[in-house]
C-alpha positions in Angstrom: 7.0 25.3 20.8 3.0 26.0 21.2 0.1 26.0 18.7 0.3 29.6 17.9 4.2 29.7 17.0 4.8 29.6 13.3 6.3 26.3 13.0 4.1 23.2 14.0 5.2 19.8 14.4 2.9 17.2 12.2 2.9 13.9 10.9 3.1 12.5 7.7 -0.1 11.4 6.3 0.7 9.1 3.6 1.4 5.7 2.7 5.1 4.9 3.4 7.1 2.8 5.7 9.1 6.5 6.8 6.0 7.7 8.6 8.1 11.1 8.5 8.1 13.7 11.5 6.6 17.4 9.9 7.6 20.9 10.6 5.4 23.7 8.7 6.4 26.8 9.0 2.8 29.2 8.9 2.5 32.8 7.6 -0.7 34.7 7.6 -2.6 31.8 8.0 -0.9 29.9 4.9 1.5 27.0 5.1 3.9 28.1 3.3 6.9 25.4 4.0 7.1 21.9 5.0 10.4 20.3 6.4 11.5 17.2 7.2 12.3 17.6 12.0 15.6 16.9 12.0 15.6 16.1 15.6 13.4 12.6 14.8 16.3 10.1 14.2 14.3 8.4 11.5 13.5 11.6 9.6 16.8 13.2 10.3 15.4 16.6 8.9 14.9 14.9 4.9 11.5 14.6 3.0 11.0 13.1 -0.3 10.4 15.7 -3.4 6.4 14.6 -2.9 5.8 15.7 0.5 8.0 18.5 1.0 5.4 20.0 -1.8 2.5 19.5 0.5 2.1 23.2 1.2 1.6 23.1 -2.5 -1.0 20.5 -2.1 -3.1 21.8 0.8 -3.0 25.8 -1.1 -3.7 24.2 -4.6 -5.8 26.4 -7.2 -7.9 23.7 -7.5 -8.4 22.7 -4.1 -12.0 21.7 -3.1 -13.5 24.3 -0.5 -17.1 24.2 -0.6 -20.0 21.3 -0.9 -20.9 20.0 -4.4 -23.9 18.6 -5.8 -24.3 17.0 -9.2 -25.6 18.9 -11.8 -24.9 16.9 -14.7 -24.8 13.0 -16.2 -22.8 11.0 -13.3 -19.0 11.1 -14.8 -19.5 14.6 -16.9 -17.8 16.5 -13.5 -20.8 18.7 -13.3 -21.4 20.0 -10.1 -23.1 23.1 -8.1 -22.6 24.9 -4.7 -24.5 23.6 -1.5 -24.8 24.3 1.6 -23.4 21.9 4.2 -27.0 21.7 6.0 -28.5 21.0 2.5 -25.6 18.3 1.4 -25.6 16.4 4.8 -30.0 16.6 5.4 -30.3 14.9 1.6 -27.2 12.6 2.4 -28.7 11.3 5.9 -31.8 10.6 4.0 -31.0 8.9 1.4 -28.7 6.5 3.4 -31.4 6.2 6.3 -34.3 5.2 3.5 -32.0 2.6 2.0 -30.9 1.5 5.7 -33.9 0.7 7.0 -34.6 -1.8 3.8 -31.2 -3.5 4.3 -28.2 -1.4 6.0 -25.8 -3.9 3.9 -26.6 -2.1 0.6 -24.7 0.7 2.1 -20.4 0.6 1.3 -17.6 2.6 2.8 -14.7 2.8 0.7 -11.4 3.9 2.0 -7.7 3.0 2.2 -4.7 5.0 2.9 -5.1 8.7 1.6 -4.3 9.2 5.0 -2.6 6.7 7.4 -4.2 8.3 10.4 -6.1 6.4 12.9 -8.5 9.3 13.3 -9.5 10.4 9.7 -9.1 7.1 8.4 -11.1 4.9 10.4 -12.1 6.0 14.0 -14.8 7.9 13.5 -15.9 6.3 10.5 -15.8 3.0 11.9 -17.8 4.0 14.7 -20.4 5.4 12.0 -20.3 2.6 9.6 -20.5 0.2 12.8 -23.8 1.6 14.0 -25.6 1.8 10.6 -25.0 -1.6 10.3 -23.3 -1.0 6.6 -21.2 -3.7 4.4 -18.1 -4.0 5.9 -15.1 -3.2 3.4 -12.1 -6.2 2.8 -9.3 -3.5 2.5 -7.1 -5.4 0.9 -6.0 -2.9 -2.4 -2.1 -3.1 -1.4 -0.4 -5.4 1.2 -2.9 -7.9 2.5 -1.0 -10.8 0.6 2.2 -9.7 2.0 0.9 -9.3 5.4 -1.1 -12.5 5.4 2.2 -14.4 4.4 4.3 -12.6 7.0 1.4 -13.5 9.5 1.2 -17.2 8.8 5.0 -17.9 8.9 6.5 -15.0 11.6 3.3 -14.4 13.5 2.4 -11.2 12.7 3.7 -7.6 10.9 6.6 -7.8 13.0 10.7 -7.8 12.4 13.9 -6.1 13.1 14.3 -2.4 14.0 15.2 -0.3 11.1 17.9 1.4 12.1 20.1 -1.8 12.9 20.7 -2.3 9.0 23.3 0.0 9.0 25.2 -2.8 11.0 24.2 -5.7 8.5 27.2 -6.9 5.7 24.7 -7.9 3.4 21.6 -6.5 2.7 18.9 -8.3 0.6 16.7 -5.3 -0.9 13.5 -7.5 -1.7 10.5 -5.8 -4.0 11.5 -2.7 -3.1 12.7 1.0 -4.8 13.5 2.4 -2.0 14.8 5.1 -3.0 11.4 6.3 -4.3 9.3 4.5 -1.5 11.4 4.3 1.8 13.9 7.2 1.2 15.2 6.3 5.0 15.7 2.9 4.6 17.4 3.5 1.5 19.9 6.3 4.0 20.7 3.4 6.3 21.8 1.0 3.3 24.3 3.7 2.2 25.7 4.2 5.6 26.3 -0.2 5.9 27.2 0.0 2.4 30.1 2.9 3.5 31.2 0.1 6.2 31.7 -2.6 3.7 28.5 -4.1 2.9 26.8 -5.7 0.1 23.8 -4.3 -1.5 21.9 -6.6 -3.6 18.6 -5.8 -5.4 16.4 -8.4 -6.5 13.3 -6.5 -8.9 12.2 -7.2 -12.2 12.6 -3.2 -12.8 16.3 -1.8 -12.5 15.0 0.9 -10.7 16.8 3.8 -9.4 17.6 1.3 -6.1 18.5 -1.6 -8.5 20.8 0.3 -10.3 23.0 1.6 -7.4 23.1 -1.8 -5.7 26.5 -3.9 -5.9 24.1 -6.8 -7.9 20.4 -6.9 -9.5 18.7 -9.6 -9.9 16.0 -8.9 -12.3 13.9 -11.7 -12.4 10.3 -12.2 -13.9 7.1 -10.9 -12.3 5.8 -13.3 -9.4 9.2 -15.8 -9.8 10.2 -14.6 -5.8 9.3 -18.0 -4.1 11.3 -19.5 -6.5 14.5 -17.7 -6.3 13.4 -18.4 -2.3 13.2 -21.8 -2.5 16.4 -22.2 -4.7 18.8 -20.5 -2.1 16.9 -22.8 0.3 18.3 -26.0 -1.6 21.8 -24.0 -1.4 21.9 -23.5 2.1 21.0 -27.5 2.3 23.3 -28.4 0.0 26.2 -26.7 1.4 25.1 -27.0 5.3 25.0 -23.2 6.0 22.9 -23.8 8.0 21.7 -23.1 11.8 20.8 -26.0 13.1 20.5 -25.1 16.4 18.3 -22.4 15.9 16.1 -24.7 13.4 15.6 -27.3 16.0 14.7 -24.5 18.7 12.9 -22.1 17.3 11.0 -23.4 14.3 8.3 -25.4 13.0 8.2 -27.5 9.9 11.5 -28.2 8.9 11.5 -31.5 7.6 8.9 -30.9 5.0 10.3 -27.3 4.1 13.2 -29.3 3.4 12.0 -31.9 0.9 10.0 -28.7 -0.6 13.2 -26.8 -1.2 15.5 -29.7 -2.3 13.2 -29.7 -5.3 14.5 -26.8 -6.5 18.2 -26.7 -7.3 19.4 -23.3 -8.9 19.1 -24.5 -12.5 15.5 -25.1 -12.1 14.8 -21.6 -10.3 16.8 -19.9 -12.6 14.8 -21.1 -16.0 11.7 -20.0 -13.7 13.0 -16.7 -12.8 14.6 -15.7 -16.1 18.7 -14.9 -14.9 21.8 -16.6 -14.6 22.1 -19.7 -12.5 25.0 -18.4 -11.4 23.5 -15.6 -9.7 21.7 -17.7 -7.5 24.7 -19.9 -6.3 26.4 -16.9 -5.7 23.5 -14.8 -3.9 23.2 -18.6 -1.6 26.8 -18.7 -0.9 26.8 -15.1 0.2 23.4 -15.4 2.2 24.6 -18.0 3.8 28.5 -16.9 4.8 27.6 -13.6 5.8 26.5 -11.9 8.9 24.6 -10.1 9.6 22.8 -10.5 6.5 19.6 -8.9 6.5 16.0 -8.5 4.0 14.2 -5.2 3.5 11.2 -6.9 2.2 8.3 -5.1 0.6 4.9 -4.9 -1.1 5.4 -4.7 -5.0 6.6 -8.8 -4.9 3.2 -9.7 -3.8 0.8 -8.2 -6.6 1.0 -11.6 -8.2 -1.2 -15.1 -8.1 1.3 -16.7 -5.7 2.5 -13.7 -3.7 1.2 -14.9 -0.3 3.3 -18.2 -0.8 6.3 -15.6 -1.8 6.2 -13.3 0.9 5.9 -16.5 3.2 9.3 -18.4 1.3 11.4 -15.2 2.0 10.2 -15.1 5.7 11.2 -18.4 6.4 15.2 -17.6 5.3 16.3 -16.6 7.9 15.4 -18.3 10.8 17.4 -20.8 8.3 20.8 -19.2 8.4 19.8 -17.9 12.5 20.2 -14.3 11.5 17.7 -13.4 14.3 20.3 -13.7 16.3 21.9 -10.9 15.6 19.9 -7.4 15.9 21.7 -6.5 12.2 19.7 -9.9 11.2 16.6 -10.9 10.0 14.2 -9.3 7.6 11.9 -6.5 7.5 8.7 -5.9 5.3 6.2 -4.2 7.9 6.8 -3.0 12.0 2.8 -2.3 12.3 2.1 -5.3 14.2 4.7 -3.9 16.8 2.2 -1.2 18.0 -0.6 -1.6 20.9 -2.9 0.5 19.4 -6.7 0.1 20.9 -8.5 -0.5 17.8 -11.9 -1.8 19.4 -11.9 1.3 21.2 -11.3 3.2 18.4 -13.5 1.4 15.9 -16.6 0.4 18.6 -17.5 -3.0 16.9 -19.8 -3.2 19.9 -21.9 -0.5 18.0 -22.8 -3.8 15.7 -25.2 -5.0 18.5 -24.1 -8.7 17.2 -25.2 -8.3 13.5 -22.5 -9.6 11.0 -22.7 -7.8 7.8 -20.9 -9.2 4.8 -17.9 -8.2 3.7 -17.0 -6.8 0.3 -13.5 -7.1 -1.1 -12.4 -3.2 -2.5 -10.3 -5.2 -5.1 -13.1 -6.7 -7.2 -15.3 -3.3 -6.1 -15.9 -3.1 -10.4 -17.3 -6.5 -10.6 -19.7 -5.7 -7.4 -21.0 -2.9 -8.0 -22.2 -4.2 -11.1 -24.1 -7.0 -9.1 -27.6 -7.7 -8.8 -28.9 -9.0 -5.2 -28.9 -12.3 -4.9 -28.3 -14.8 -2.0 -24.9 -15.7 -2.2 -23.9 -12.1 -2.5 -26.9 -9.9 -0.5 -28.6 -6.9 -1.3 -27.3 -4.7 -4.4 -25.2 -1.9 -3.4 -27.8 1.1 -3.4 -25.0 3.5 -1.5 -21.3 4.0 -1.7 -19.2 6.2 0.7 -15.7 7.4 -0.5 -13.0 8.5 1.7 -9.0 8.7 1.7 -9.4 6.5 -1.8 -9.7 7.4 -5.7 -11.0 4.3 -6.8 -12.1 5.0 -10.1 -8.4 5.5 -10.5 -6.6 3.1 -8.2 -9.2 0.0 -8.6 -8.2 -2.8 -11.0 -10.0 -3.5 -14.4 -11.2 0.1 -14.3 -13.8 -0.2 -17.2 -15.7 -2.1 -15.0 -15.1 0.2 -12.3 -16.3 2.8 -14.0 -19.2 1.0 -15.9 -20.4 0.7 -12.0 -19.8 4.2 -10.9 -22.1 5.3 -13.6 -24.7 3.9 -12.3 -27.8 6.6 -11.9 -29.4 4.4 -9.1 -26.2 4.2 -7.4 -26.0 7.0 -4.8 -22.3 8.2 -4.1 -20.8 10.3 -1.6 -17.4 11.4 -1.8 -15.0 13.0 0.7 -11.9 14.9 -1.4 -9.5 17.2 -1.4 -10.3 17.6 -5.5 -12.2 16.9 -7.9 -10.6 13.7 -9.1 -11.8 10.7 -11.1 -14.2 9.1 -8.3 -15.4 12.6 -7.5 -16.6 12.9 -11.5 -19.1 9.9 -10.0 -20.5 11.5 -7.1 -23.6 12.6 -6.2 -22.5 14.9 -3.2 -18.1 15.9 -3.0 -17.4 17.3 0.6 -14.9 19.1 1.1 -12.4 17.3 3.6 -9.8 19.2 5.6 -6.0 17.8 4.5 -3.4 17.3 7.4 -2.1 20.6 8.0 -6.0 21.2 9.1 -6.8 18.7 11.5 -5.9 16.5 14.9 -4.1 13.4 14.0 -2.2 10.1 15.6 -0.1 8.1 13.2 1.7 4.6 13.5 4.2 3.4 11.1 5.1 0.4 9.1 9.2 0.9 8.9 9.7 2.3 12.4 8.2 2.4 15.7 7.7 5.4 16.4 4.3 7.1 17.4 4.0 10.7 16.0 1.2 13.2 16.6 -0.2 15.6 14.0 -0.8 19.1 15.2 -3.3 20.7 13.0 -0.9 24.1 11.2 -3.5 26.0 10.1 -7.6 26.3 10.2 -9.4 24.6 7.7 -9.6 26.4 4.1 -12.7 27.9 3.0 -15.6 25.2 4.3 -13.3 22.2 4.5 -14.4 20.2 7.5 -12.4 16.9 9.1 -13.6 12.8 8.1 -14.5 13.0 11.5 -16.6 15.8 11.8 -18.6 15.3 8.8 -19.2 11.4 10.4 -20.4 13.2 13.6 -22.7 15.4 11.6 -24.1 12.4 9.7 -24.6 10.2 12.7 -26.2 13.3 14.5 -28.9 13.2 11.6 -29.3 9.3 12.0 -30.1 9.9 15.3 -26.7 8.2 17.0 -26.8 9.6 20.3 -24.4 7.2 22.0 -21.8 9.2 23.9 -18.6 7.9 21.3 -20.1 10.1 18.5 -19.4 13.6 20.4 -15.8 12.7 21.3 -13.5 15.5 19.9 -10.3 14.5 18.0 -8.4 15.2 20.9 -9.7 12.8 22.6 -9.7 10.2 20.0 -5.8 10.7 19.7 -5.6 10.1 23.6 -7.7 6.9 23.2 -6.1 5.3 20.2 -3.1 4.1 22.8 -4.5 4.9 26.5 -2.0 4.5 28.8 0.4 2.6 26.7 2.1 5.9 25.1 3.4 9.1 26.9 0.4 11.0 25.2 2.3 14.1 27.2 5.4 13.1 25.2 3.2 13.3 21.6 2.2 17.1 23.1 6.0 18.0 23.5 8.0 16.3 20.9 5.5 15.1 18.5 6.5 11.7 18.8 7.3 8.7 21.1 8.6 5.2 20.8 7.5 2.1 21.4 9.9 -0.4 23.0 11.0 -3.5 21.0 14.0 -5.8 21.5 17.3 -5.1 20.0 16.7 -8.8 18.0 13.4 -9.4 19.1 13.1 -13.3 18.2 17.3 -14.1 19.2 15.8 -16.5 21.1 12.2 -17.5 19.5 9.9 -15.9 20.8 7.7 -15.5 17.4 3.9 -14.4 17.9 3.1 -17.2 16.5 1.1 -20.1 17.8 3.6 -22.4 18.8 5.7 -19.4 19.4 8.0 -20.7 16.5 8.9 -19.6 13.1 6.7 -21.7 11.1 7.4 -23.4 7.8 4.3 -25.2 8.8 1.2 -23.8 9.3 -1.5 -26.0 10.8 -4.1 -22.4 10.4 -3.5 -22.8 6.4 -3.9 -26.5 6.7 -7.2 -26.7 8.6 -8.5 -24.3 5.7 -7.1 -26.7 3.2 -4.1 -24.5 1.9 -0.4 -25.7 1.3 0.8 -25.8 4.9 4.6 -25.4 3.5 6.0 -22.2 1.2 5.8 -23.0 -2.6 6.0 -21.5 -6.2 2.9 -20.7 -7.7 2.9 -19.2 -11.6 1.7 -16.5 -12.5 -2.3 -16.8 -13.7 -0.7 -14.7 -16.8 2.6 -15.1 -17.3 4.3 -13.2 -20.2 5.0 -14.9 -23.4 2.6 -17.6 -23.1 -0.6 -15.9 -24.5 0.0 -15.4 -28.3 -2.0 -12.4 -28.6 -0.4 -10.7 -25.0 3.0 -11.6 -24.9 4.4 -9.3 -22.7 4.4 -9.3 -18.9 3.8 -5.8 -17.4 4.3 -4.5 -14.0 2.7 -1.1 -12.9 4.9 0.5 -10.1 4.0 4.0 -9.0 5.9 6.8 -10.9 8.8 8.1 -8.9 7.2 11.5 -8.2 3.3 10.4 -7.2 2.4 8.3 -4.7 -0.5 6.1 -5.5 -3.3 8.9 -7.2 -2.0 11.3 -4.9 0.2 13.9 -6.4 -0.6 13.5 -9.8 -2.6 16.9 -9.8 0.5 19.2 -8.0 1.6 20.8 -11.2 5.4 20.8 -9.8 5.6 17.4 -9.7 3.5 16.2 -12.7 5.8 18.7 -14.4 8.8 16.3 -13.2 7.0 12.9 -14.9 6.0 14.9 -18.1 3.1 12.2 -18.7 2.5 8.5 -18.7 5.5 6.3 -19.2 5.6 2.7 -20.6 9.2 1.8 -20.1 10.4 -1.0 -22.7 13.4 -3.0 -23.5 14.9 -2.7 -26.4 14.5 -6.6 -27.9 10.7 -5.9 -27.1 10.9 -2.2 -28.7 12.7 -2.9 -32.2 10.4 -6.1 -33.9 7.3 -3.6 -32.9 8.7 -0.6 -34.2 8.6 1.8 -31.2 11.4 4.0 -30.9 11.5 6.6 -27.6 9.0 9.0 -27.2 5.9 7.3 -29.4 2.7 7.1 -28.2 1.8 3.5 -28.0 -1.2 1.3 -27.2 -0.9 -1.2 -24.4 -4.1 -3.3 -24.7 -5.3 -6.6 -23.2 -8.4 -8.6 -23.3 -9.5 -6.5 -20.3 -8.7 -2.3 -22.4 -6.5 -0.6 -23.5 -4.8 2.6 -22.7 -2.3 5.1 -24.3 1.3 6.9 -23.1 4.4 7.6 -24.5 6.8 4.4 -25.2 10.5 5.1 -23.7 12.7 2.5 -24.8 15.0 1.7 -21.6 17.1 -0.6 -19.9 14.8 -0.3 -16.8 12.6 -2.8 -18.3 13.8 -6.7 -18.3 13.2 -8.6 -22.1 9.8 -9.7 -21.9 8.3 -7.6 -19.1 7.0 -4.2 -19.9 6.8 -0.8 -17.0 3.6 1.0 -16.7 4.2 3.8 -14.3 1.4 4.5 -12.5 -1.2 5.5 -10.7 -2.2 8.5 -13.3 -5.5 10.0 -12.8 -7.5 9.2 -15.5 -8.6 12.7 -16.8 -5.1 13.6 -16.4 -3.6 10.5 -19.2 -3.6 11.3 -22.9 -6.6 9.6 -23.9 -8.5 9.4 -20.5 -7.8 6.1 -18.8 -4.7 5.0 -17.4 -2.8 1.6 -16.7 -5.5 0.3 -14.5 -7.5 -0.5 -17.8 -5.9 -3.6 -18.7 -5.1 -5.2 -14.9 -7.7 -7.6 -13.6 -10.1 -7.8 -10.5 -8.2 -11.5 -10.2 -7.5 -12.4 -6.4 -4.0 -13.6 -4.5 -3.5 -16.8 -2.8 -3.6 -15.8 0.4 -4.9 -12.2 1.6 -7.6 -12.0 -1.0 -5.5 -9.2 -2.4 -5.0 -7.9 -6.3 -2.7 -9.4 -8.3 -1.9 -5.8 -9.9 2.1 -7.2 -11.6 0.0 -10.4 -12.7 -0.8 -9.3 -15.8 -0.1 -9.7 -19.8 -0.2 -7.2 -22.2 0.3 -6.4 -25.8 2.0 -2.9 -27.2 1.8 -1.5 -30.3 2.9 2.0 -31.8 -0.3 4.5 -32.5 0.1 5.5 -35.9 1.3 9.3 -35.1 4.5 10.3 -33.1 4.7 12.9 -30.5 
């Protein structure tokens, strides 16, 4: 296969743990199909409905293809045509002006519209690096998770995917996988066939929920207490490793007085379900293995979800289920891969200055900031790329309160003209992956996969990386790093520790990890244990053991909010990407609160009724559907909707809140409380 035949091996952009090997089949210079390579074992020749429309995507009607200025009142989506000379000579002006007063007024903001470590942030590090600009806390969807799994395993590290299709039990932890990791969700069915147990444990019966053998749907941000009750279970009843406790952790004793404090009856007024679902989820935990934990993201978007991600982690090292390579637990493999990040980033380029850091999270209440001495310089410049904040931020009437801003200059890098691009003062056109060079990791494999670029960029569409080059070129960067092709940045981002020759002929290669990479200890931690103990979170004055923290809003107790709500993404979008392919907004019809039916009847919201959900925070309106998806007490706002795209343009983001995590600085998106009430029409 060669660049010039008509099917091209690329990589998945987006943000999933599948990281999915690509074939596009090219006609005429269009992409005009996109398969799943079945000869990569963990995409086995199957895409989700999402990105085997990305041909869709990349040819869209409304597809961005030439450089915009404003024309109109920031917000209005007013625009005219510019030449790239013209966009990029004002843009290099305005940011060197405001540079040369105080670099730190100038903000990137970016996250994972694509996953690539060359449009996402190599070249834009290096730029961002050299100006001297804010740095960005990109934190907007695992950091809590990730910090949690750090602090207690070491690092984003765990057992191979593929070996859960030997576990007997299977703990499916925060996660639809069937929407979110479509190969996971494969590998559970095959253990399943050979006689294992599926158990779900979501507030939402989701799609994976309901085709588990159990569900336990508990409240919103309740996970460290379900933890720390089959803790006291495994104590009480000695299932227990002891062997593996005394060799290869840290902390025991005092996780042990911490868990006996929570016997099942306690945890289970906490968490909202049977006791008896706990004794029995303990008693099967601890009498079967392998028993293994898909663990992911959507239990951490809560007050306490540091604590919870870090209570699961320590299970089992509890039971010794490292031991076997079916054992363990999984939430991210990205600390698994040797990528060369400095050399990819260049923080040398910072010549020893420290800027502050901004967290993206709270990016409504900041930009709203005046300069002061605890915070620096007002934010005079903001640089958008792979992120739709207006649409993805928390508390999004302040984030849009600061995007309006007229002294605010904003420069956006899209594919469309979405919410944040309304904002902007310049939209470039950016190339999308079947136009560009691109090296990908992955966070439920480990497996590096190259993007070749399928086609040439449509209409004036140029790469992240080249418009960086073009800006820095203006700025006057001359170091050597800023003329370094894509190519070459693919070649650098592993050196010598990846067959880059291997990436040229199959597209992807692996990197090696142990069948049960902590059988024997071995954690990256550092007292090379799993720890139950931290001494890092103790010397910055944290809870060095696991606990329960409550919800900063937890349903029922606010007399005007009652409700809980969780906001997982819609089954069809992913994130704000999507929403605008007509095929698959055709599929979610329009914004969806899901509702139970004791919440539904006293309000008097029947199935399809527009309804108000509203907070101290906004408010924002969808159609009601009254469904056994949705626990008493907790209500389902399926997101992430562009704004302009919802009924009554806003979506769910108006009523969550710029609140932080306990560990991670991260949002606390599911920590939220809401009321609901019927509008007065129905549609």
């Amino acid at each position: 296969m060669t660049e010039a035949s008509p099917v091209v091996r690329g990589a998945c952009p987006h943000d999933c743990p599948d990281t999915c090997a690509l074939l596009t089949t090219v006609e005429n210079g269009r992409a005009v199909r996109v398969q799943g390579n079945p000869a990569h074992r963990h995409t086995d020749g199957v895409l989700c409905t999402k990105v085997s429309r990305y041909a869709e995507r990349t040819h869209h009607p409304d597809r961005l293809l030439q450089p915009l200025r404003r024309a109109g009142p920031k917000g209005s989506g007013r625009f005219e045509p510019v030449s790239w000379d013209e966009a990029l000579d004002d843009i290099a002006a305005r940011l060197k002006a405001i540079a040369a007063r105080d670099p730190q007024a100038i903000l990137p903001y970016s996250y994972a519209g694509t996953m690539g470590l060359v449009q996402g942030e190599g070249m834009a590090a290096r730029f961002f690096h050299r100006l001297g600009a804010s740095f960005l806390d990109r934190t907007i969807c695992a950091s809590a998770g990730s910090e949690g799994l750090t602090q207690t395993l070491g690092g984003k590290v765990g057992m191979k995917v593929e070996h859960f299709a030997e576990a007997k039990l299977i703990l499916i932890w925060g996660s639809n996988s069937i929407a979110s990791n479509l190969h996971f969700w494969k590998l559970a069915q095959q253990a399943k066939r050979e006689g294992a147990r599926l158990v779900c444990i979501d507030p939402r019966r989701s799609e994976t929920a309901e085709k588990c053998h159990e569900h336990l749907a508990i409240r919103p941000g309740t996970d460290a207490a379900l933890a720390l009750a089959l803790m006291h279970e495994l104590i009480a009843h000695d299932w227990l490793d002891h062997d593996y406790i005394e060799r290869h952790t840290l902390g025991w004793e005092g996780l042990r007085e911490r868990a006996l404090q929570w016997p099942p009856a306690r945890a289970a007024e906490v968490c909202g379900i049977p006791e008896q679902q706990i004794v029995d989820l303990a008693r099967a935990y601890g009498t079967t293995k392998p028993a293994a934990i898909r663990l992911n993201y959507g239990m951490q978007r809560v007050r306490g979800g540091g604590n919870a991600a870090r209570a699961v982690a320590c299970l089992p090292a509890l039971v010794g289920a490292w031991r076997h390579r079916a054992g363990g637990l999984l939430l991210s493999s990205s600390g698994q891969f040797p990528v060369r990040k400095a050399e990819m980033q260049r923080p040398d380029l910072l010549a020893g200055r420290a800027p502050r850091t901004i967290n993206m999270t709270t990016i409504g209440d900041d930009l709203l900031r005046e300069a002061s001495p605890d915070f620096g310089p007002k934010v005079e410049a903001l640089v958008v790329y792979n992120s739709n904040p207006v649409a993805i931020a928390p508390d999004s009437s302040q984030v849009v309160k600061g995007f309006a801003r007229e002294d605010l200059f904003t420069v956006v890098l899209e594919h469309f003209q979405t919410d944040t691009a309304d904002y902007a003062d310049y939209v470039l056109p950016a190339t999308t992956q079947h136009e560009h060079w691109d090296i990908h990791t992955a966070y439920g494999h480990t497996d590096v996969l190259l993007n070749r670029p399928a086609i040439a960029p449509q209409g004036q569409a140029r790469s992240n990386t080249d418009i960086f080059r073009a800006l820095a070129a203006r700025l006057g960067f001359d170091e050597p790093c800023f003329a370094e092709d894509d190519l070459t940045l693919c070649r650098t981002a592993f050196g010598d520790d990846i067959d880059f020759q291997q990436l040229l002929d199959v597209g992807w290669a692996t990197v090696p990890v142990p069948e049960a990479p902590f059988a024997e200890g071995g954690f990256p931690t550092p007292s090379g244990r799993c720890e139950f103990h931290s001494a890092r979170l103790a010397a910055m004055g944290l809870d060095p053991l696991p606990d329960h923290l409550p919800n900063a809003e937890p349903g029922g107790t606010h007399p005007d909010f009652p409700l809980a709500m969780i906001s997982p993404p819609a089954r069809n979008f992913l994130n704000s990407s999507f929403v605008n392919v007509t095929s698959l907004r055709d599929i979610e019809g329009q914004p969806r609160l899901e509702i139970h039916a004791d919440d539904a009847a006293p309000r008097g919201i029947a199935t399809g009724q527009m309804v108000r959900v509203f907070n101290q925070r906004g408010e924002y309106r969808c159609v009601a559907e009254v469904s056994s998806r949705a626990r008493p007490g907790v209500v389902n706002g399926l997101g992430i909707w562009w704004r302009k795209l919802g009924p009554f343009g806003t979506n769910v983001n108006e009523v969550t809140s710029q609140r932080l995590t306990d560990l991670g600085r991260a949002p606390t998106f599911y920590d939220c409380h809401v009321q609901v009430a019927p509008l007065e029409a129905r549609h």
